[in-house]
Residue frames relative to the residue before (quaternion, step in Angstrom):
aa qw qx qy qz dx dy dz
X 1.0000 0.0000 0.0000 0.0000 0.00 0.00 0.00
X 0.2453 -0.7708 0.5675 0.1535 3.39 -1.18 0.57
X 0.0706 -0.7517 0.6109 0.2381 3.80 -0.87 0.47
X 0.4252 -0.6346 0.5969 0.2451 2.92 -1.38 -0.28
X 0.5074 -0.7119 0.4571 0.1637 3.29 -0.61 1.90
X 0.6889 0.3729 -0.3827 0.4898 4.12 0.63 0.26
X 0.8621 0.2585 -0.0099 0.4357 3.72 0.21 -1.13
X 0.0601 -0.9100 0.3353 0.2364 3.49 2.05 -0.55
X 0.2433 0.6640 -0.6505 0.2770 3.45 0.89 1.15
X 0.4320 -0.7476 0.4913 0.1141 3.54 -1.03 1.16
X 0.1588 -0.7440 0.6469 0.0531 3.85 -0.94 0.84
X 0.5069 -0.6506 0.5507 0.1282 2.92 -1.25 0.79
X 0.7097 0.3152 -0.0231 0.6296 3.97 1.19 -0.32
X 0.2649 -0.7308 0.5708 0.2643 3.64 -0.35 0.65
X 0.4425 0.6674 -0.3971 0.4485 3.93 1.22 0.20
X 0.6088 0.4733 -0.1788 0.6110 3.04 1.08 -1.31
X 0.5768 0.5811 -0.4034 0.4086 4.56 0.29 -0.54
X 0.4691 0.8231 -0.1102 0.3006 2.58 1.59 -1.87
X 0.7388 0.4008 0.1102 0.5305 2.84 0.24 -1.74
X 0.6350 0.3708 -0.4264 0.5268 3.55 0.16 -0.72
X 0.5793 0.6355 -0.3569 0.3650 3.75 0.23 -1.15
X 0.8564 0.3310 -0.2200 0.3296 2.91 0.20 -1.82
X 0.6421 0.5270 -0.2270 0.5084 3.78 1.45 -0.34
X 0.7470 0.4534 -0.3035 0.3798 3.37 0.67 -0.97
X 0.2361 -0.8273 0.4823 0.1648 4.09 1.40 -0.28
X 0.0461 0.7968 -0.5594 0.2238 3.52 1.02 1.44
X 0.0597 0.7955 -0.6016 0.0413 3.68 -0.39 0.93
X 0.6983 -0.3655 0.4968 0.3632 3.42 -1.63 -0.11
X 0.8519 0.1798 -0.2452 0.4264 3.70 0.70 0.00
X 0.4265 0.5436 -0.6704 0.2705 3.51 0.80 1.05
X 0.7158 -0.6389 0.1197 0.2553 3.53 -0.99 -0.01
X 0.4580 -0.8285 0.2670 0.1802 3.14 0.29 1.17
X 0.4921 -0.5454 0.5447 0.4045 3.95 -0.63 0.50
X 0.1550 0.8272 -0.4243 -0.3343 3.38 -0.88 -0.56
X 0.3867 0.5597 -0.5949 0.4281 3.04 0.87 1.90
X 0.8384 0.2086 -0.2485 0.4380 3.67 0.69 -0.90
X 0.3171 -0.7479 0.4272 0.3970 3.25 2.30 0.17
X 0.2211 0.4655 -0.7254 0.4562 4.24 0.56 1.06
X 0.1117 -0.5960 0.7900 0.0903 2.74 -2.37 1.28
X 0.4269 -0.6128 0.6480 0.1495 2.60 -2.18 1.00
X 0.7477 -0.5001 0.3799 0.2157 3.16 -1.66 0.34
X 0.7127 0.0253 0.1224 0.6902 3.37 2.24 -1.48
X 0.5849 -0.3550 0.5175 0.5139 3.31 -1.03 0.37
X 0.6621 0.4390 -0.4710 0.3835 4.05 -0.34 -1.12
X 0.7930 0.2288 -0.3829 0.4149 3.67 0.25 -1.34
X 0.4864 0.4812 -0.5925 0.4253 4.22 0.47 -0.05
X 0.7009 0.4774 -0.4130 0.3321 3.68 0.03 -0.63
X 0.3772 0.6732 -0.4124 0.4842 3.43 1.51 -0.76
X 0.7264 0.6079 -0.2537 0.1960 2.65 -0.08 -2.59
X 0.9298 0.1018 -0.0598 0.3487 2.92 0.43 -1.52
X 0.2218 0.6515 -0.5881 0.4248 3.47 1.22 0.35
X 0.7813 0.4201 -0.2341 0.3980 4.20 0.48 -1.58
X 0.8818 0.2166 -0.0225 0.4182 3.04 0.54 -1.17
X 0.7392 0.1743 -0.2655 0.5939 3.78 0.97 0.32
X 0.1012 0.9485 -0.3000 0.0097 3.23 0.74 0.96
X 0.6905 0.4604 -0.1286 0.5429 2.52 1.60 -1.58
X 0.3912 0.6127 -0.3973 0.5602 3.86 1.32 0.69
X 0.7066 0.5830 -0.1531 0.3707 2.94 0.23 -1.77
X 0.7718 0.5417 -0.1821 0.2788 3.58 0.66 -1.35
X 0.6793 0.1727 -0.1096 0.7047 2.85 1.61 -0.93
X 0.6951 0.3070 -0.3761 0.5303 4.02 0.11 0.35
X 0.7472 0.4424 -0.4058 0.2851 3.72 0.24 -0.73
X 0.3926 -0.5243 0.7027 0.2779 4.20 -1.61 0.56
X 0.2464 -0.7271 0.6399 0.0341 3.13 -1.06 1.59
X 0.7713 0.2404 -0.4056 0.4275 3.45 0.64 0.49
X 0.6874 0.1835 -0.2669 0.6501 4.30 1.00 0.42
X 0.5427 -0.6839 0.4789 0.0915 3.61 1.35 1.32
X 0.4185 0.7480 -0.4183 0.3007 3.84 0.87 0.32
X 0.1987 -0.8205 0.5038 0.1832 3.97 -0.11 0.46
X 0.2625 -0.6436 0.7165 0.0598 3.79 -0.60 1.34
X 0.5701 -0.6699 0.4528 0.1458 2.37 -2.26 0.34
X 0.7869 -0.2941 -0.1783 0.5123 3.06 1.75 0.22
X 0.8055 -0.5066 -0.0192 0.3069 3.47 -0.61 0.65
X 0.3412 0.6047 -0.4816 0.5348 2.93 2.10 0.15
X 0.6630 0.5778 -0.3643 0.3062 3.78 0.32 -1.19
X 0.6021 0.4501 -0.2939 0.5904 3.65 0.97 -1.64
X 0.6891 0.4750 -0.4398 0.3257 3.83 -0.24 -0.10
X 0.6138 0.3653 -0.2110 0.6673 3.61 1.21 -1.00
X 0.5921 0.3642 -0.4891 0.5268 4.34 0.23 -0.14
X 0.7936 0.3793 -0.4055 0.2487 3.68 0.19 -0.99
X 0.1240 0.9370 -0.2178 0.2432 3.22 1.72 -0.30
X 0.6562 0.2716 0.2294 0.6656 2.41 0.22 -2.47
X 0.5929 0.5203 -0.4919 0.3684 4.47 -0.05 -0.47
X 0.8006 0.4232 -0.1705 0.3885 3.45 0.58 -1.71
X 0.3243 -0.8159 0.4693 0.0948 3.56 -0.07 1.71
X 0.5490 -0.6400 0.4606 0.2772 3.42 -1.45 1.08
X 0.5558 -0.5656 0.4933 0.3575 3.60 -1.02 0.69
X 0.4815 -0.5661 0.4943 0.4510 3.79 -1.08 0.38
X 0.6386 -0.4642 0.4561 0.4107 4.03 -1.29 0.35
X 0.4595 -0.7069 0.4786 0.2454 3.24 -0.88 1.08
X 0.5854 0.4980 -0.3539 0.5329 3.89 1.53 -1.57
X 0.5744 0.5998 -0.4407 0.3408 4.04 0.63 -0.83
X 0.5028 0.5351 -0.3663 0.5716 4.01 1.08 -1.41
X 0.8110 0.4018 -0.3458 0.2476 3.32 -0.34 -1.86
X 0.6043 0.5868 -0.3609 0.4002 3.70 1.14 -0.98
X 0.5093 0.6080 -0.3134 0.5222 3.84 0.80 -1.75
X 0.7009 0.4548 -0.3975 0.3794 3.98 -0.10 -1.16
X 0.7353 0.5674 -0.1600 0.3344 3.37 0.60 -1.08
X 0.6090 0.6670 -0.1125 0.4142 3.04 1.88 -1.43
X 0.4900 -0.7559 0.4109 0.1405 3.35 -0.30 1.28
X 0.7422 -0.0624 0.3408 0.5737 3.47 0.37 -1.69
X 0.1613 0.8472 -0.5048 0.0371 3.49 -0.86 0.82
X 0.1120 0.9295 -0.3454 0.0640 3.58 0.64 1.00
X 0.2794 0.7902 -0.5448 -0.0274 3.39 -0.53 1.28
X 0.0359 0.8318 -0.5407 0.1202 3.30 1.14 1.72
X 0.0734 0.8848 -0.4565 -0.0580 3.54 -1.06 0.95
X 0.3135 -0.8358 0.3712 0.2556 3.45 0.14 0.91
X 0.1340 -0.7217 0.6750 0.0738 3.90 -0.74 1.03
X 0.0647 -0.6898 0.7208 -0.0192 3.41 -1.37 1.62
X 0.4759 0.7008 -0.4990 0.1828 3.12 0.94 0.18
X 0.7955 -0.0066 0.1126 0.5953 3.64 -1.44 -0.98
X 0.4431 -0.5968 0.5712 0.3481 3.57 -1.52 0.17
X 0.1607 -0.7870 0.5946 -0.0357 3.81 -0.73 1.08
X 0.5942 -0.5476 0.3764 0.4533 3.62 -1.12 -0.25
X 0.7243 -0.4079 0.3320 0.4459 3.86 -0.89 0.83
X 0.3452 -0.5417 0.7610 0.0906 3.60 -1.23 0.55
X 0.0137 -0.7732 0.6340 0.0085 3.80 -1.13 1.12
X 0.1014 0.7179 -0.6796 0.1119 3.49 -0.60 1.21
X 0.4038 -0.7810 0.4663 0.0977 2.84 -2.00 0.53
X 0.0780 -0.8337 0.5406 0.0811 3.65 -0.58 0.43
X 0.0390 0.7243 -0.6884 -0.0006 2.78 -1.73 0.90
X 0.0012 -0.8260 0.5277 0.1981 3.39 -0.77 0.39
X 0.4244 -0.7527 0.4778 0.1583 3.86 -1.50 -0.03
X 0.2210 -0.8106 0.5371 0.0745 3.85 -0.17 1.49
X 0.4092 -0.4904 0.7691 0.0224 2.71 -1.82 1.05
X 0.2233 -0.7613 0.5718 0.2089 3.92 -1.31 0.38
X 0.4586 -0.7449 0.4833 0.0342 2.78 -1.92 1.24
X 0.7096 0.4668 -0.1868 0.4936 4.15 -0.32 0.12
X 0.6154 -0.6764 0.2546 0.3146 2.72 -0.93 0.63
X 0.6385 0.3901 -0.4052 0.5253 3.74 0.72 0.69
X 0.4596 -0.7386 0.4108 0.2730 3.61 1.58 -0.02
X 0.5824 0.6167 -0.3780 0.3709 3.19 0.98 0.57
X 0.5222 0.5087 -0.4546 0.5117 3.64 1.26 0.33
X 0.5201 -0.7194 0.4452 0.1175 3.44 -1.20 1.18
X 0.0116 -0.8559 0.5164 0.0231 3.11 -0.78 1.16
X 0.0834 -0.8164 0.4301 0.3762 3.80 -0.48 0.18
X 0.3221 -0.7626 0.5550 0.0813 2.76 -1.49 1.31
X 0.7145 0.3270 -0.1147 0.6078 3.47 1.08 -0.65
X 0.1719 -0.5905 0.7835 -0.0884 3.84 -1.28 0.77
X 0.3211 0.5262 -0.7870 0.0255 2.81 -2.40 0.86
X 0.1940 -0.7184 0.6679 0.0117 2.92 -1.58 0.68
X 0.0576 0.8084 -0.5827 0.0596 3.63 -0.89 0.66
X 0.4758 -0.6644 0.5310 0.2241 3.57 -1.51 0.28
X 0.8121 -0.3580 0.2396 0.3937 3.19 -1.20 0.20
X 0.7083 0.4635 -0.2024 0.4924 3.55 0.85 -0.83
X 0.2717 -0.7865 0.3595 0.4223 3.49 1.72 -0.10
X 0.2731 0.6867 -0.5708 0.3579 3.39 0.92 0.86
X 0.4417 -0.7672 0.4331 0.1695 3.78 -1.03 1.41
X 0.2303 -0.7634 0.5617 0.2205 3.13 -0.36 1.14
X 0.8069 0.3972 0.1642 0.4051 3.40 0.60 -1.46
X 0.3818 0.7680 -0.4542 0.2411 4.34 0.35 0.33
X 0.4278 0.6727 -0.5719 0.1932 3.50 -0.47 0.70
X 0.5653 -0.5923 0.4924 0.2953 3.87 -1.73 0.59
X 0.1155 -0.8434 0.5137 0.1072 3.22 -0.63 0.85
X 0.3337 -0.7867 0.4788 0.2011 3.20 -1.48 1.04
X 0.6282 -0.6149 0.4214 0.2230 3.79 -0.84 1.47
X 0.3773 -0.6247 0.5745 0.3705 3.57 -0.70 0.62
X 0.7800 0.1806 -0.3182 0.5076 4.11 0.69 -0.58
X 0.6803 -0.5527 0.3541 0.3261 3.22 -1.24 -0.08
X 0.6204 -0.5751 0.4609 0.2682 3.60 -1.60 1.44
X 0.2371 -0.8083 0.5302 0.0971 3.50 -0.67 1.28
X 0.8019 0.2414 0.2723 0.4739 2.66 1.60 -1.39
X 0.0021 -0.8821 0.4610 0.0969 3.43 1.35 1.06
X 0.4817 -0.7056 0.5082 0.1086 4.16 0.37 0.02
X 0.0754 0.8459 -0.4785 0.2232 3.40 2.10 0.25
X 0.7921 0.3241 -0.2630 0.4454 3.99 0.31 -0.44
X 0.6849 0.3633 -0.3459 0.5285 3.52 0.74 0.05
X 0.8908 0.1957 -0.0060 0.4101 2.86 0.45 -1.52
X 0.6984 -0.4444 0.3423 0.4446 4.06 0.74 0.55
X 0.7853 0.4408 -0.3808 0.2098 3.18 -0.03 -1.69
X 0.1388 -0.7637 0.6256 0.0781 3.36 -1.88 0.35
X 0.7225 -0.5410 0.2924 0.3159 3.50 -0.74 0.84
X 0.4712 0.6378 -0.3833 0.4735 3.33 1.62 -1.00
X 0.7618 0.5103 -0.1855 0.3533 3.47 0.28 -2.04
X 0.8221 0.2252 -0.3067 0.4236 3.44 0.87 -0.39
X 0.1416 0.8381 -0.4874 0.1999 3.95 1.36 0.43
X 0.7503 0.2288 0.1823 0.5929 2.80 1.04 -2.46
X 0.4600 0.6804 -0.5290 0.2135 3.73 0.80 0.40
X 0.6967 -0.5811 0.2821 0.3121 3.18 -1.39 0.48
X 0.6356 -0.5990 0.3579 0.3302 4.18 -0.18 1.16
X 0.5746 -0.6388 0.4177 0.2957 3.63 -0.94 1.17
X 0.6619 0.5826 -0.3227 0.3440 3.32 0.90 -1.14
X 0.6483 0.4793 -0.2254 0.5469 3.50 0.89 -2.46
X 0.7017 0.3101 -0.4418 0.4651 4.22 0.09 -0.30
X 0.6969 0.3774 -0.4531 0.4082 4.25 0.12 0.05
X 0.4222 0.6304 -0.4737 0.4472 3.42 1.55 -0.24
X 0.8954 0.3205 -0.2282 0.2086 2.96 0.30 -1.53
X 0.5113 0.6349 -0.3680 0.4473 3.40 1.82 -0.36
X 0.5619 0.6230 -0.3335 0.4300 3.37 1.25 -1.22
X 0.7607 0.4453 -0.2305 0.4122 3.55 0.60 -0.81
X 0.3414 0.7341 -0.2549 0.5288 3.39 1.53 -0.90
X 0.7827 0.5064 -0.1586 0.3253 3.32 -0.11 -2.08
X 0.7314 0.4856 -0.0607 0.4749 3.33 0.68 -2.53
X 0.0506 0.8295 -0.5521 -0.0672 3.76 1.28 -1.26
X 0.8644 -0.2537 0.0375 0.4325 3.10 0.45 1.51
X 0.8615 0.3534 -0.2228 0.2887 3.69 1.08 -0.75
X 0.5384 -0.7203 0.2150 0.3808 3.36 -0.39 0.44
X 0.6049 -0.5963 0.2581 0.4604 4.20 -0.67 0.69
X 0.7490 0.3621 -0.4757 0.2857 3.63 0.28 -0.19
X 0.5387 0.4773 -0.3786 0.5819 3.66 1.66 0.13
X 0.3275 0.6325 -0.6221 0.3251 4.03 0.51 0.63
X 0.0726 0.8014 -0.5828 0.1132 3.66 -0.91 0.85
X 0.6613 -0.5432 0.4398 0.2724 3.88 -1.02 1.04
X 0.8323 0.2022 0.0808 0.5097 3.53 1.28 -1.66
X 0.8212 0.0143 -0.0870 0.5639 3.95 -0.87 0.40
X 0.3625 0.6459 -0.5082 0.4395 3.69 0.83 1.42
X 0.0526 -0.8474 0.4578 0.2638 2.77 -1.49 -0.05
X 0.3526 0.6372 -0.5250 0.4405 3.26 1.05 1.69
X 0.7559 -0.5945 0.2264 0.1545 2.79 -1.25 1.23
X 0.3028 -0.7576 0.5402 0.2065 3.84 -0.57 0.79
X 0.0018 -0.8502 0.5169 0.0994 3.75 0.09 0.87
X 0.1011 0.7493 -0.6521 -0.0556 3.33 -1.26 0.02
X 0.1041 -0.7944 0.5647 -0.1978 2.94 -1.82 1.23
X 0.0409 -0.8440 0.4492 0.2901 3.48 -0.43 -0.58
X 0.6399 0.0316 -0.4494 0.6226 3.11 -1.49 1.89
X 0.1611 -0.6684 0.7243 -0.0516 4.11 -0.13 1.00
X 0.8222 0.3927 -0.2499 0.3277 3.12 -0.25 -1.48
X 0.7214 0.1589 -0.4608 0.4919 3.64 0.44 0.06
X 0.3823 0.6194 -0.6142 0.3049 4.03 0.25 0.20
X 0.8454 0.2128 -0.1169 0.4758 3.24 0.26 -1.85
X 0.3047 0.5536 -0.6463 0.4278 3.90 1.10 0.94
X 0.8940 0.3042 -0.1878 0.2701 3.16 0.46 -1.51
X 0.6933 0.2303 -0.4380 0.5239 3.73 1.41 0.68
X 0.4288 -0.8688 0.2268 0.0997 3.25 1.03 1.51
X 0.0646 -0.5888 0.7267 -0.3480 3.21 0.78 2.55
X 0.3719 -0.5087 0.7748 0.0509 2.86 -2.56 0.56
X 0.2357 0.7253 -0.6349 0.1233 3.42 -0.01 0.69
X 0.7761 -0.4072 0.4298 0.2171 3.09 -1.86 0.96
X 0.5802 -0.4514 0.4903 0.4682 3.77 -1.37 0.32
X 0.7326 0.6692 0.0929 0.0823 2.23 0.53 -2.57
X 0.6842 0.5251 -0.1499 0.4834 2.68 1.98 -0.98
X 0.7554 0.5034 -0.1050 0.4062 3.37 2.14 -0.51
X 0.2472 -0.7511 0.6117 0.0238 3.49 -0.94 0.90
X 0.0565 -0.8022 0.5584 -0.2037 3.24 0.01 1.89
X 0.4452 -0.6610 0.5680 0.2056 3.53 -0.62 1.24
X 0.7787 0.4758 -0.2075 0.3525 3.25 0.59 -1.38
X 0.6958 0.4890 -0.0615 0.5224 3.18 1.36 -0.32
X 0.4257 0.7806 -0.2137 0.4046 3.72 1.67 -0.20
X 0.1811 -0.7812 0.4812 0.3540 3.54 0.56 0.29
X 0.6794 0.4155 -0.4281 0.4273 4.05 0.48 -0.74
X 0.5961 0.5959 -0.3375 0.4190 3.63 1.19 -0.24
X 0.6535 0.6114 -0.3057 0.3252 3.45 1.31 -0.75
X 0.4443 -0.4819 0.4748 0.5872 3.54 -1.14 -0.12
X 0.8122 -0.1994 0.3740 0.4009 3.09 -2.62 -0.51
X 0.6388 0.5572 -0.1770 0.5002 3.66 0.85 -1.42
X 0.2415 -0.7003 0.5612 0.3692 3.81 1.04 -0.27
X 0.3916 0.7568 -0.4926 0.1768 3.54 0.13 1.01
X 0.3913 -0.7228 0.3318 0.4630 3.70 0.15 0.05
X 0.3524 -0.6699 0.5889 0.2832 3.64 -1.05 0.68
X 0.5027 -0.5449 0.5402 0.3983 3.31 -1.58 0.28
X 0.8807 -0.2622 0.2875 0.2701 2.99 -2.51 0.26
X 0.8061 0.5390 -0.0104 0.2442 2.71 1.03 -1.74
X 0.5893 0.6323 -0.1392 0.4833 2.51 1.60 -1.46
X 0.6025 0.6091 -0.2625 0.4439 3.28 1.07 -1.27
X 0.7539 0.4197 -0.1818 0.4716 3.28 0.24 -1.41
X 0.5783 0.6040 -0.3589 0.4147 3.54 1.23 -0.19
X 0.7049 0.3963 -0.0767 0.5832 3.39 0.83 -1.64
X 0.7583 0.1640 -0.1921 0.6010 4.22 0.32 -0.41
X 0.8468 0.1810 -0.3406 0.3664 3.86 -0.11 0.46
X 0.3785 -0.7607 0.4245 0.3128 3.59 1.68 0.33
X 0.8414 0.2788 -0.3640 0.2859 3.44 0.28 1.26
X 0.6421 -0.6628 0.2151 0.3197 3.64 -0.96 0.02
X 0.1231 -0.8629 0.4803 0.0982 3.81 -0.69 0.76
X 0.8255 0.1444 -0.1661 0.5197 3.81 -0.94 0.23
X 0.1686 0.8267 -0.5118 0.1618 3.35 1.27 1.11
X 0.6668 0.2967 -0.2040 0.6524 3.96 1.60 -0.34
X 0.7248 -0.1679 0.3357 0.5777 3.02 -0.94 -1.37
X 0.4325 -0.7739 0.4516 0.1007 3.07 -1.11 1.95
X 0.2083 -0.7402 0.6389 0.0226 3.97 -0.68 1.36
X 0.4344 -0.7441 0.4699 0.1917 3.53 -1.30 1.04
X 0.3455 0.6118 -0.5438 0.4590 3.74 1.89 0.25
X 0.5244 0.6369 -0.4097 0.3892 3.64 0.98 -1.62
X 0.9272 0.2917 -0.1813 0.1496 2.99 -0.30 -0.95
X 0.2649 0.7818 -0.3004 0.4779 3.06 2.19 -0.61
X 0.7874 0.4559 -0.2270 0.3472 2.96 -0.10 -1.66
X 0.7871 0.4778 -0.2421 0.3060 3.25 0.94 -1.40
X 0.6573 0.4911 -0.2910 0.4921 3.23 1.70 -0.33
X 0.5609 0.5517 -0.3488 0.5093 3.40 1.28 0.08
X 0.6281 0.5108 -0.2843 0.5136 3.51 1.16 -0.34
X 0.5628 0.5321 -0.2514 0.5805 3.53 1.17 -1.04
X 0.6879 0.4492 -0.2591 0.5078 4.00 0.81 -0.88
X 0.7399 0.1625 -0.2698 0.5944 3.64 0.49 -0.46
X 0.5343 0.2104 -0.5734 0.5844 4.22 -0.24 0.70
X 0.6906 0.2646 -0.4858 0.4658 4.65 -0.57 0.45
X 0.7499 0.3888 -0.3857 0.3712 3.38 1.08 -0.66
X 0.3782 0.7148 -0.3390 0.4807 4.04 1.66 -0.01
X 0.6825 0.6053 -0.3759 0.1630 2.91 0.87 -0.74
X 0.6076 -0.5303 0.4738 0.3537 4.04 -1.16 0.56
X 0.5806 0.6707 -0.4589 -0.0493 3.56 -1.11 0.41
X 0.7073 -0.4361 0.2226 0.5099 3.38 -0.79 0.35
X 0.2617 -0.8262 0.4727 0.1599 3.47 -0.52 0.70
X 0.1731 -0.8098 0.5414 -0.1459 3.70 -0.42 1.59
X 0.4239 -0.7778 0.4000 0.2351 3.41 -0.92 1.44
X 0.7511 0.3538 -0.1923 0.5232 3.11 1.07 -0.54
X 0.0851 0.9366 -0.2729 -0.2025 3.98 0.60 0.18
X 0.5519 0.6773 -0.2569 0.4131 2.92 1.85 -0.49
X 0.3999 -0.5772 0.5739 0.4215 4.08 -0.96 0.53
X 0.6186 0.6556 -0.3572 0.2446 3.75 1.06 -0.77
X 0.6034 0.6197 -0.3052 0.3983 3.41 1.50 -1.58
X 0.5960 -0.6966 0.2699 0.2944 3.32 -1.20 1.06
X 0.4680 0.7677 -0.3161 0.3028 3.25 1.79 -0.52
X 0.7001 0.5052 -0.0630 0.5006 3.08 1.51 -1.38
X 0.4673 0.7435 -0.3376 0.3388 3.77 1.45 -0.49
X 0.8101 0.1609 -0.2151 0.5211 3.50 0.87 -0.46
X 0.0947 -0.7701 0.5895 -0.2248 4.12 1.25 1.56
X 0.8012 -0.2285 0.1736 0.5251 3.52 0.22 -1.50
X 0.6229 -0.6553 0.3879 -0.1792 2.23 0.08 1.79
X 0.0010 -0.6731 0.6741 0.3043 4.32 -0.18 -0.12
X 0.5981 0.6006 -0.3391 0.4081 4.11 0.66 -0.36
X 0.6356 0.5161 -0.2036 0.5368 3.19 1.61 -0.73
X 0.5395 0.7367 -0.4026 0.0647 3.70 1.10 -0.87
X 0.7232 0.5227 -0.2915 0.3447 3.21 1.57 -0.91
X 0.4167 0.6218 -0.3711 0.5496 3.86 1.66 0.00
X 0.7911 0.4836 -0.2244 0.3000 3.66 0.88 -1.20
X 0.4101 0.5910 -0.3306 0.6109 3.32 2.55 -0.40
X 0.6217 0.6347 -0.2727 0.3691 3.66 0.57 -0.20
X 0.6083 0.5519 -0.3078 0.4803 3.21 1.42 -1.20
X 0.4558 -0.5348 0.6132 0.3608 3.50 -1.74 -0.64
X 0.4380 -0.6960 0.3549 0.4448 3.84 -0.36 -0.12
X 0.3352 0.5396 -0.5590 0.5329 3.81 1.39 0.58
X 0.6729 0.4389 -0.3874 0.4522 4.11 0.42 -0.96
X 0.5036 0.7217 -0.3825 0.2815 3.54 1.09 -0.75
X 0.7824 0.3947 0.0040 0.4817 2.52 0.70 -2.33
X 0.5117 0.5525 -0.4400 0.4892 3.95 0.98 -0.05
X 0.8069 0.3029 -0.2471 0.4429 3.86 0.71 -0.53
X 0.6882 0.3576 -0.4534 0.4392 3.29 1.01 -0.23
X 0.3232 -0.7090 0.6246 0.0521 3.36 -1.96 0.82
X 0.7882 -0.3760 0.2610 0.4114 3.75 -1.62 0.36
X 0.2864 -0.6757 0.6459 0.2105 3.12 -1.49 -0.22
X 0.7925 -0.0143 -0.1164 0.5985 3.45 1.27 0.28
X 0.7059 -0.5773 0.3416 0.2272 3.16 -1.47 1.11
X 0.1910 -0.7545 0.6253 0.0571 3.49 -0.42 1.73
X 0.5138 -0.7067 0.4403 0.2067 3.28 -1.18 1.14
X 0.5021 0.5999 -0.4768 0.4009 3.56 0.83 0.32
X 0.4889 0.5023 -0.5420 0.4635 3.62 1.14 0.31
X 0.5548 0.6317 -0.3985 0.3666 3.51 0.47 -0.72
X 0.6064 0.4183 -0.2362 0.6336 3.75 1.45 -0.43
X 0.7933 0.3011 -0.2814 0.4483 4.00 0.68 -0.05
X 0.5447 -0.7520 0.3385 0.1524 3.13 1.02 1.30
């Protein structure tokens, strides 16, 4: 029998390893037990993993929310300490609700520097005549330090069918006199691009903003920015972030299981969530891993790994050689820390 040295599912044919390898894109940065060191596809299936099978470890040594194994249970008590993340200020929400307009958007033409990473979330009110088309009424934006760069109510180009007052805060009052859909994507848009133009947007030695969030793609649908893949770090969209099913998990959920507390427990605020997706971005982006020039399965260096011309050299390897050439299928955010 053959295993495989990442996921140890066993083959019966080293043809068959083969193959698994060349499809399955086991790398050095999915997540990694760290008792029998078996990787999982997601945090969800390691938590699995090891709830079943390293349990009796786990129980008394393992961080149930960054899944980390200590060395003993005095340790996991002082790490979790410090893991499980304070809730955002409840009087801080209540103030923001009230808060008209808050703008400290600044544009930097200067020297080119390393990317600035803020987050954004925003919060819809409904449109049409059953109130069920999304509008955004609310915007934030913040910075690493979760200091607000950038809060204000926004006012739909059509009219609020449906202001969502019970979920979501908002009140007719707030959007009477709120700041126009257009003059707020201007200014984020600019914010974002900080001066450069979209086909020169870039992850590294730029200076437009790295954003992250979760569900991007309908925020900046709905205060119609263009923003780069490349430039985003979507929770919702994260493979270690996903379920088992590669579905996306909610806000909440997230911030439940990986930062050990509760969000949109009232009326749901877009600081709230910022934060949480900025927190979720810097503990995936913290993470440890071997560091590899070339990391992607995509980069051209890596395009001929396995090769189908190559298959009979690749029956040759061991599955440790396997697992040394093969690489990700998507961009773990701990590069974003190796500059």
């Amino acid at each position: 029998m053959e295993q495989c040295a990442a996921c140890f599912k066993q083959f019966t044919k080293m043809e068959h390893l083969v193959e698994h390898m060349r499809t399955s894109n086991h790398s050095v940065h999915e997540p990694t037990c760290g008792i029998c060191k078996k990787n999982c596809r997601s945090f969800e299936s390691l938590r699995e993993h090891l709830i079943e099978a390293c349990k009796s470890i786990f129980s008394n040594q393992g961080c149930e929310f960054c899944l980390v194994i200590l060395n003993n249970p005095d340790a996991l008590r002082f790490h979790q300490e410090i893991c499980q993340l304070p809730s955002v200020n409840a009087g801080l929400l209540a103030q923001l609700a009230n808060l008209s307009i808050f703008e400290k958007l600044v544009i930097d033409t200067g020297q080119i520097r390393r990317p600035q990473v803020v987050a954004l979330a925003c919060k819809m009110a409904g449109g049409g005549s059953d109130g069920s088309l999304d509008l955004c009424a609310r915007v934030c934006l913040i910075d690493e330090d979760e200091s607000i760069i950038f809060h204000t109510y926004v006012k739909p180009k059509i009219p609020v069918t449906e202001y969502r007052y019970q979920t979501k805060g908002i009140q007719a009052e707030y959007i009477r006199e709120a700041l126009p859909l257009s003059q707020a994507q201007r200014k984020i848009q600019d914010f974002l691009y900080n001066g450069e133009p979209m086909w020169k947007l870039r992850p590294t030695d730029g200076k437009a903003s790295i954003l992250v969030g979760h569900i991007l793609d309908h925020d900046l649908d709905l205060l119609q920015i263009d923003y780069p893949a490349t430039m985003m770090r979507d929770a919702a969209k994260y493979p270690p972030l996903m379920q088992t099913n590669k579905l996306s998990n909610s806000l909440k959920y997230l911030a439940q299981e990986y930062l050990g507390y509760d969000i949109q427990t009232c009326n749901e605020d877009p600081y709230e969530d910022c934060v949480a997706s900025m927190r979720l971005y810097k503990r995936m982006r913290s993470q440890v891993h071997i560091r590899e020039d070339h990391p992607l399965a995509s980069d051209s260096q890596n395009q001929n790994n396995f090769a189908l011309w190559r298959q009979s050299e690749l029956e040759e390897m061991n599955p440790e050689q396997l697992l040394e050439i093969s690489r990700s299928d998507y961009y773990c955010w701990c590069l974003d820390s190796q500059g």
